[in-house]
VODREN-221545 format. One record per residue: residue number from 1; residue in one letter; chain; x, y, z of N, C-alpha, C, O in turn. Coordinates in Angstrom, 2 decimals. Atoms other than C-alpha are relative to their C-alpha. Example, Ala and Ser with C-alpha at 12.3 -4.5 7.8 and 13.67 -1.06 7.14 Angstrom:
2
(site 1 a A (0.89 -1.19 0.00) (12.30 -4.50 7.80) (0.90 1.20 0.00) (1.94 1.18 0.66))
(site 2 s A (-0.82 -1.19 -0.06) (13.67 -1.06 7.14) (-0.77 1.09 0.73) (-0.26 2.20 0.90))
***
This chain:
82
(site 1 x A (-0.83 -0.54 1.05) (-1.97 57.19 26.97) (-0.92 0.58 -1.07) (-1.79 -0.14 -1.54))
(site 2 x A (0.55 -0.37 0.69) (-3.27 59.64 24.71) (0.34 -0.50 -1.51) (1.23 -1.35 -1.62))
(site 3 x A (0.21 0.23 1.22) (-3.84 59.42 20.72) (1.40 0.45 -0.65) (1.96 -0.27 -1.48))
(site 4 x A (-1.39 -0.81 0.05) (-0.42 62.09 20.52) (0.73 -1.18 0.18) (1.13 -1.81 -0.81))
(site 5 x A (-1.06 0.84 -0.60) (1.61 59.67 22.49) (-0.12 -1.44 -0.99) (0.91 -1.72 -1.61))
(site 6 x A (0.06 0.97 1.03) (0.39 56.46 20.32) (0.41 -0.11 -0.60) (1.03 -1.13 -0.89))
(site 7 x A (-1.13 0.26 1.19) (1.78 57.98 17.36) (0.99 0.40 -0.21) (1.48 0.60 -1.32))
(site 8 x A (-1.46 -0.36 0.20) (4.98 59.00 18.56) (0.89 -1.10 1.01) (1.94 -1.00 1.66))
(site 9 x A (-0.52 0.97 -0.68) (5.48 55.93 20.03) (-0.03 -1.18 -1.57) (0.78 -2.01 -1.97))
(site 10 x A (-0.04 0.89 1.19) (4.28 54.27 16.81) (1.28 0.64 -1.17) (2.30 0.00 -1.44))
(site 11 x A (-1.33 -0.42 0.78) (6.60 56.54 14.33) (1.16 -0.53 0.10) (1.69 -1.08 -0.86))
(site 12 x A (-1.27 0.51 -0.32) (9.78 55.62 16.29) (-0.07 -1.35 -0.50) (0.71 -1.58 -1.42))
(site 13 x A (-0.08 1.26 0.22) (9.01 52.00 15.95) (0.23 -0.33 -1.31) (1.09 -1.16 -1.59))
(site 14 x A (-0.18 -0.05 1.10) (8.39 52.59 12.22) (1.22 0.13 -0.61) (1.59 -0.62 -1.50))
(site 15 x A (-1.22 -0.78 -0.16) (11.62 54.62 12.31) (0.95 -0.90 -0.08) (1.66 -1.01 -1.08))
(site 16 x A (-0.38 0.87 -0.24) (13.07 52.07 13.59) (0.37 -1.59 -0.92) (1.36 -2.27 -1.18))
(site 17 x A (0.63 1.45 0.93) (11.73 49.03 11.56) (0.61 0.20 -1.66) (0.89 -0.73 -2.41))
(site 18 x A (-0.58 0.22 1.20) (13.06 50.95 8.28) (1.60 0.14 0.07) (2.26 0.18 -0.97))
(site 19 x A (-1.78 0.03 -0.42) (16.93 51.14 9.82) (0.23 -1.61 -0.45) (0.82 -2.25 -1.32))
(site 20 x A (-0.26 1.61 -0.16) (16.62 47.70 10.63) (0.01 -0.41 -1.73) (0.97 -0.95 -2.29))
(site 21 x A (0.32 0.99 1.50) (15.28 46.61 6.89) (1.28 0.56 -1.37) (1.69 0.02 -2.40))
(site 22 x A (-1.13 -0.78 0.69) (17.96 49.23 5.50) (1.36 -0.80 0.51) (2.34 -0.75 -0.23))
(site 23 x A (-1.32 1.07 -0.43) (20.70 46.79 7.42) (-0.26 -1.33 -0.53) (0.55 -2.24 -0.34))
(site 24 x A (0.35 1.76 0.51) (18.99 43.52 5.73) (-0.48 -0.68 1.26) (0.02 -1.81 1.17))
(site 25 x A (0.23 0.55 -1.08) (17.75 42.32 8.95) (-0.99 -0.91 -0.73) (-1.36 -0.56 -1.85))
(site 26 x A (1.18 1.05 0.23) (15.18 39.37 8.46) (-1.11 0.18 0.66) (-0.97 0.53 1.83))
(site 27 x A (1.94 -0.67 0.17) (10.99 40.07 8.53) (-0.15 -0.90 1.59) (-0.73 -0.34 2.53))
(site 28 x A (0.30 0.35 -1.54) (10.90 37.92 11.76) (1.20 0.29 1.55) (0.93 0.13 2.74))
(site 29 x A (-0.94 -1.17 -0.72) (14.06 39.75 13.52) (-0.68 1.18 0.39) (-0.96 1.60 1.51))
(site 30 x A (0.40 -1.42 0.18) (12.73 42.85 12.47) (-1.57 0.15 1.27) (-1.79 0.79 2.30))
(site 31 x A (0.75 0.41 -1.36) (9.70 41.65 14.28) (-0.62 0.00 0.90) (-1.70 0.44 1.32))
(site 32 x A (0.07 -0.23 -1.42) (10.62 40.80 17.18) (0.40 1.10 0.52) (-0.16 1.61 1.50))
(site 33 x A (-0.65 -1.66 -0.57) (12.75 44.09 17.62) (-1.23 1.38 0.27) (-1.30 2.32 1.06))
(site 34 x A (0.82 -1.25 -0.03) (9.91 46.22 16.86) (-0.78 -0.53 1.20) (-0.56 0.26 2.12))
(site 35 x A (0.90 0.56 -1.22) (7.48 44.22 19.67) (0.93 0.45 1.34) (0.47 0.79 2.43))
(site 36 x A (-0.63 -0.03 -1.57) (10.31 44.62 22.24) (0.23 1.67 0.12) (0.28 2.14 1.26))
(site 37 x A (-0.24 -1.19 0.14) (10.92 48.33 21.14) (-1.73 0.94 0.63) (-1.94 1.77 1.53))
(site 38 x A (1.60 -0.79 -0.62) (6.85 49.50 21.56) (-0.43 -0.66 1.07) (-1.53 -0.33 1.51))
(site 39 x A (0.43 0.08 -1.44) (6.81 47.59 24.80) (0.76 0.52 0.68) (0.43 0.85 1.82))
(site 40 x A (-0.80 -1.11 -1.42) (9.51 49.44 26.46) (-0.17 1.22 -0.38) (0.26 2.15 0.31))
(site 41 x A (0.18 -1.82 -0.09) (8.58 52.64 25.16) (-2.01 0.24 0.64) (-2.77 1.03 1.20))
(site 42 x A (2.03 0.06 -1.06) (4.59 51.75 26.35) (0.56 0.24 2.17) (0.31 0.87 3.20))
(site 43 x A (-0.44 -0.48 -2.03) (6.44 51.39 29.94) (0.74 1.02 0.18) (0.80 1.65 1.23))
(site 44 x A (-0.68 -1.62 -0.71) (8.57 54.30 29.63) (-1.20 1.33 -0.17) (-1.09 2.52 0.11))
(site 45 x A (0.75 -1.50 0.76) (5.68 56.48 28.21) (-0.68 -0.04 1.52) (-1.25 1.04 1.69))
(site 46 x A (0.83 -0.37 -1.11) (4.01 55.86 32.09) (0.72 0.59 0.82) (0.11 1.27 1.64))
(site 47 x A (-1.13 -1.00 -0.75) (7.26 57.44 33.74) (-0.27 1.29 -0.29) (-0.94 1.62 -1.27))
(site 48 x A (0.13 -1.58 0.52) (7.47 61.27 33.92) (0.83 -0.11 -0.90) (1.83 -0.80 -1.06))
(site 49 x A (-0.75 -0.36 1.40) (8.29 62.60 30.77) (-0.77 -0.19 -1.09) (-0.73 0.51 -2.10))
(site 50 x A (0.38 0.06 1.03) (6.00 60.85 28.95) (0.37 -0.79 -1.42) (1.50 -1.14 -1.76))
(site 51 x A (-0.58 0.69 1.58) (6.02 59.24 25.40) (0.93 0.90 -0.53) (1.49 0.26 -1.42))
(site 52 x A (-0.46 -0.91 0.67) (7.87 62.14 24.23) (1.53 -0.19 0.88) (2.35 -0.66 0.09))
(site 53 x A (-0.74 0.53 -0.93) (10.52 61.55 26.89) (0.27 -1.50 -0.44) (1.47 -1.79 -0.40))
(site 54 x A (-0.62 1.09 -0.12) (10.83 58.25 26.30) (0.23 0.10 -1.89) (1.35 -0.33 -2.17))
(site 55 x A (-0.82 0.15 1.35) (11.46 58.45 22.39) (1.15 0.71 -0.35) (2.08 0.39 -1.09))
(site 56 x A (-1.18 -0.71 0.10) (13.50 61.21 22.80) (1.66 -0.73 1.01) (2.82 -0.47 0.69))
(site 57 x A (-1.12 0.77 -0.62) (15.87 58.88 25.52) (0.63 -1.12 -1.03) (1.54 -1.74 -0.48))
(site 58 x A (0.15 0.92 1.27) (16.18 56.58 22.34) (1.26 0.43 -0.77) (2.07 -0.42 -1.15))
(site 59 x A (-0.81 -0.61 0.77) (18.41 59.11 20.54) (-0.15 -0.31 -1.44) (-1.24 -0.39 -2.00))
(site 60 x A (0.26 0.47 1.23) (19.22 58.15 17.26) (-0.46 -1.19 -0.47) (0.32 -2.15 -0.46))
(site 61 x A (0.75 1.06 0.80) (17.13 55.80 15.67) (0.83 -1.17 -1.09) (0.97 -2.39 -1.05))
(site 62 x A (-0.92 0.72 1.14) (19.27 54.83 12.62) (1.50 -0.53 0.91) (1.80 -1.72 0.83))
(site 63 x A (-0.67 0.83 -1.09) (22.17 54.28 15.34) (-0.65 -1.50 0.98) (-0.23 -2.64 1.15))
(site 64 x A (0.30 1.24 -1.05) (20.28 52.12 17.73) (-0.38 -1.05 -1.38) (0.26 -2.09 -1.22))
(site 65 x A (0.09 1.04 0.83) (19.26 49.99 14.65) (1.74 -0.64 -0.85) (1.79 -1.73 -1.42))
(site 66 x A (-0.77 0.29 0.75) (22.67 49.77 13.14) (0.89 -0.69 1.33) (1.70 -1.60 1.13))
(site 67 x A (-0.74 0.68 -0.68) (24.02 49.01 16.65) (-0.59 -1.59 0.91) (-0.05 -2.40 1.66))
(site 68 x A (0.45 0.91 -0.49) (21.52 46.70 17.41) (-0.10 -1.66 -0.98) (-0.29 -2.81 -0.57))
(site 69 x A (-0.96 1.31 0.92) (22.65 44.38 13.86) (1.08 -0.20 0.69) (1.07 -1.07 1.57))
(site 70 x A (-0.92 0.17 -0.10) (25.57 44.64 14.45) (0.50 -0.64 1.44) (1.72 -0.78 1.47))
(site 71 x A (0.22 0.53 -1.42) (25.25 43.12 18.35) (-0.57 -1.33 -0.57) (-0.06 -2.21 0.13))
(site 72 x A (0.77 0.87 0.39) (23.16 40.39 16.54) (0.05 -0.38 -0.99) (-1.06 -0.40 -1.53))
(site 73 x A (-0.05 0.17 1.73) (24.08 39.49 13.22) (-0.82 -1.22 -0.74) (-0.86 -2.32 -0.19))
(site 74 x A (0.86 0.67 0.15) (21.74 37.82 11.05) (0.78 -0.87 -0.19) (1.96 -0.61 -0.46))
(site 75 x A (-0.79 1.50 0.25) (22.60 33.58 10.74) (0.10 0.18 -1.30) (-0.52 0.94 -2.04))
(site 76 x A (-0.47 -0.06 1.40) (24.25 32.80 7.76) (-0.84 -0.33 -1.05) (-1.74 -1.12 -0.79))
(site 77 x A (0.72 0.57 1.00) (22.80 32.46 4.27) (0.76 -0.75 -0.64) (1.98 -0.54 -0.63))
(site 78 x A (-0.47 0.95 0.65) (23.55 29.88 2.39) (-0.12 0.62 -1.97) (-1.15 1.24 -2.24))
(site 79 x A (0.20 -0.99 1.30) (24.07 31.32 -1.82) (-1.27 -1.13 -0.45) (-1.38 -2.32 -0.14))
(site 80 x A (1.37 0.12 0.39) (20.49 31.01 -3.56) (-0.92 -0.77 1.03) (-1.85 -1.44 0.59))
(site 81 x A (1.07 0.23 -1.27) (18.74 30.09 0.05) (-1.10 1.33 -0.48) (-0.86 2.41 -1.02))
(site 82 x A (1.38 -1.55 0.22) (15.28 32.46 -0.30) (-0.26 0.06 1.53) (-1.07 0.87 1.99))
***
């Protein structure tokens, strides 16, 4: 994988990571989502197509994060829990 592909595999994740923090997700959610997100786009980037191909199969970014709260909702807080 070239240097190109790295950082358009890294962007998305970023991309990604500020949806999530824009839904309130929690710093060890957030995470794990991003770890499971740049390992399936590391295995799709060896398929034809490429990293570019595989971020573009992704679609919207701010969707897949808003549908991927909303599939998972963070556990409850308790009022003045930190």
């Amino acid at each position: 994988m070239n240097l190109s592909d790295r950082l358009r595999i890294e962007r998305a994740v970023q991309t990604y990571d500020w949806w999530l923090s824009w839904h309130s997700a929690r710093a060890r959610r957030r995470r794990e989502l991003r770890r499971e997100l740049r390992a399936n786009l590391v295995a799709a980037a060896a398929e034809p197509g490429g990293a570019r191909g595989a971020v573009t199969g992704l679609g919207d970014l701010r969707s897949l994060a808003t549908e991927t709260i909303a599939a998972d909702p963070p556990a409850r807080q308790w009022p003045g829990a930190l």
